[in-house]
C-alpha positions in Angstrom: 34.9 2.3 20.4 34.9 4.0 17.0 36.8 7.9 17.0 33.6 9.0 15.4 31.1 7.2 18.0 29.3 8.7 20.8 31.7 7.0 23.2 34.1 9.2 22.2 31.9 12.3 23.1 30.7 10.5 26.1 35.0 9.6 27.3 35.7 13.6 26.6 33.8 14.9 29.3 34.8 12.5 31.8 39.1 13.3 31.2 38.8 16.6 29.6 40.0 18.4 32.9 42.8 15.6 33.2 43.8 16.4 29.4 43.8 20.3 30.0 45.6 20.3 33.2 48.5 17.5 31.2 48.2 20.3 28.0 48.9 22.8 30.7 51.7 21.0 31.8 53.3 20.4 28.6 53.2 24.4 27.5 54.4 24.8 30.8 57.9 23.1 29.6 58.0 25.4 26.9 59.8 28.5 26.4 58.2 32.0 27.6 55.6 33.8 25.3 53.7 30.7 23.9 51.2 31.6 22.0 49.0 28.2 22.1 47.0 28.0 25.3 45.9 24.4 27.0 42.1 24.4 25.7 43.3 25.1 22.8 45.6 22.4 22.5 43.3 20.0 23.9 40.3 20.9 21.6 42.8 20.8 18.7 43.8 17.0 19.4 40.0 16.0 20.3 38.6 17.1 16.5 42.4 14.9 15.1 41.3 12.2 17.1 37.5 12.8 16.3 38.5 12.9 12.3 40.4 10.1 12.3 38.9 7.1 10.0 39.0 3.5 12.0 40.4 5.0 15.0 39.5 2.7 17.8 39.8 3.3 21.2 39.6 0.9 24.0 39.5 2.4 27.5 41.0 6.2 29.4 44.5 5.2 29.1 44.8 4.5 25.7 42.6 8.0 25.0 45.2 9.1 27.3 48.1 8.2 25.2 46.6 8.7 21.7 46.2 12.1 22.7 49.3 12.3 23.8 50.8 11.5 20.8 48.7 13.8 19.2 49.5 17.1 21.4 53.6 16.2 20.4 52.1 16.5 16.8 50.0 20.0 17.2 52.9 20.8 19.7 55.4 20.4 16.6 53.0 21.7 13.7 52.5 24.9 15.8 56.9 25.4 16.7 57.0 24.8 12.9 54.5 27.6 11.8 56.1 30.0 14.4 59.5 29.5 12.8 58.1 30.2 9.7 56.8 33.6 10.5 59.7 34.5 12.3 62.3 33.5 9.9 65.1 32.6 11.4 63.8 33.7 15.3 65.3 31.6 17.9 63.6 28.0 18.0 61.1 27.0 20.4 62.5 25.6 23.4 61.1 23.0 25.7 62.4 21.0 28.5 62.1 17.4 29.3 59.7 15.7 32.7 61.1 15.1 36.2 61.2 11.5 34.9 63.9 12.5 31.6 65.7 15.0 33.0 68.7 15.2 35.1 68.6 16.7 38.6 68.5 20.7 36.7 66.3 20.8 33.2 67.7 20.6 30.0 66.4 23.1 27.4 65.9 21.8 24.3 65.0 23.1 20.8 61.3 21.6 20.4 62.0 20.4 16.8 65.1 19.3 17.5 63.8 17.2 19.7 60.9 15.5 17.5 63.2 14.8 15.4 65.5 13.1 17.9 62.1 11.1 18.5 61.8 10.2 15.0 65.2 8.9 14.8 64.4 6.5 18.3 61.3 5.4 17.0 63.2 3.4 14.1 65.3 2.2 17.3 62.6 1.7 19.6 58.9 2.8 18.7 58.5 1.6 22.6 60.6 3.9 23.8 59.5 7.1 21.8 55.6 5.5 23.2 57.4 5.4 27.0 58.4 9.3 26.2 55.3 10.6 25.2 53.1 9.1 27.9 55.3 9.6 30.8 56.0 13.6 28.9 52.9 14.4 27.4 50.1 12.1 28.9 51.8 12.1 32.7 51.1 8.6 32.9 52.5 6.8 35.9 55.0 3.9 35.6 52.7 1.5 36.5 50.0 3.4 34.1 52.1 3.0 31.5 53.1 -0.7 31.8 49.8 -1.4 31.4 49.1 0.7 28.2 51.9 -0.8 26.6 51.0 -4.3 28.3 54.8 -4.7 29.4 56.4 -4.7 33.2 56.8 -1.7 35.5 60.8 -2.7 35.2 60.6 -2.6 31.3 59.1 1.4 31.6 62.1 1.8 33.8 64.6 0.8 32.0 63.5 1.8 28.3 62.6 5.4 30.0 66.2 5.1 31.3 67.8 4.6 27.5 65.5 6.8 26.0 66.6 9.6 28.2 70.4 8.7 27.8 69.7 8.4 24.5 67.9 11.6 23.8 70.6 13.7 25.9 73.3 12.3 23.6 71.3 13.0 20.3 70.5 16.6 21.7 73.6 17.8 22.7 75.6 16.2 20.4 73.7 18.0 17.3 74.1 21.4 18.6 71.2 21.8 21.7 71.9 24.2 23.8 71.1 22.2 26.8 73.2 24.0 29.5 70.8 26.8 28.9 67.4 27.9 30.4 
């Protein structure tokens, strides 16, 4: 279906309270004091998604993980417009899923880490996909297998070397993952 059809207005209503309750979620990971709530979030992706020329969209999960992807975006923009204001206030800080994590959350400077997933997607644009569906989208293994058409054993193991690879970028460029 086309972004501007009435499919998509037909899909919203059926997953918005699944997309608030993953944009609650995702704030939840971030520091104290946010200042963007999870309808706003959501309604912010919808009208990217809604504006976007050629967009098609096949089924839930793909909505699922296009909006996703879009959330990390708004997610960034907003960190980005907060750190302007503040000049030189402490960055915003976010911690990565159950499914990234070790057994205690790492805290992690939210622009720091988009632009550790910038640098992976010219590694693995599968992986970065992996991290935003199982992070942002709270897909299930086996949900995003089929997304991505690949195996359950491929999500583990790409989720497993993004994660090892996203803790090594993080701390190794001055995160302060130890605390939180």
């Amino acid at each position: 279906m086309a972004a501007d059809s009435p499919e998509l207005d037909r899909l919203l209503p059926e997953i918005y309270d699944e997309l608030r309750r993953l944009a609650a979620a995702a704030l939840r990971r971030e520091q104290r004091g946010h200042t963007l709530q999870p309808t706003a979030l959501v309604n912010e992706a919808y009208l990217r998604l809604a504006r976007s020329p050629g967009l098609q969209i096949l089924d839930r999960k793909q909505f699922l993980a296009l909006t996703a992807r879009v959330m990390r975006q708004v997610l960034v923009e907003h960190a980005r417009a907060r750190q302007r204001i503040k000049r030189g206030g402490s960055p915003l800080r976010v911690t990565l899923g159950d499914d990234l994590a070790a057994s205690t959350p790492s805290y992690f400077d939210l622009l720091a880490l988009d632009q550790a997933l910038e640098r992976l997607g010219r590694l693995s644009e599968q992986q970065v996909r992996i991290v935003e569906l199982r992070y942002l989208a709270g897909l299930s293994v086996e949900e995003v297998a089929e997304v991505l058409a690949v195996s359950p054993t491929t999500v583990k193991r790409d989720t497993a070397m993004a994660k090892a690879w996203l803790m090594r970028e993080l701390r190794g460029r001055g995160s302060d993952a130890d605390a939180g």
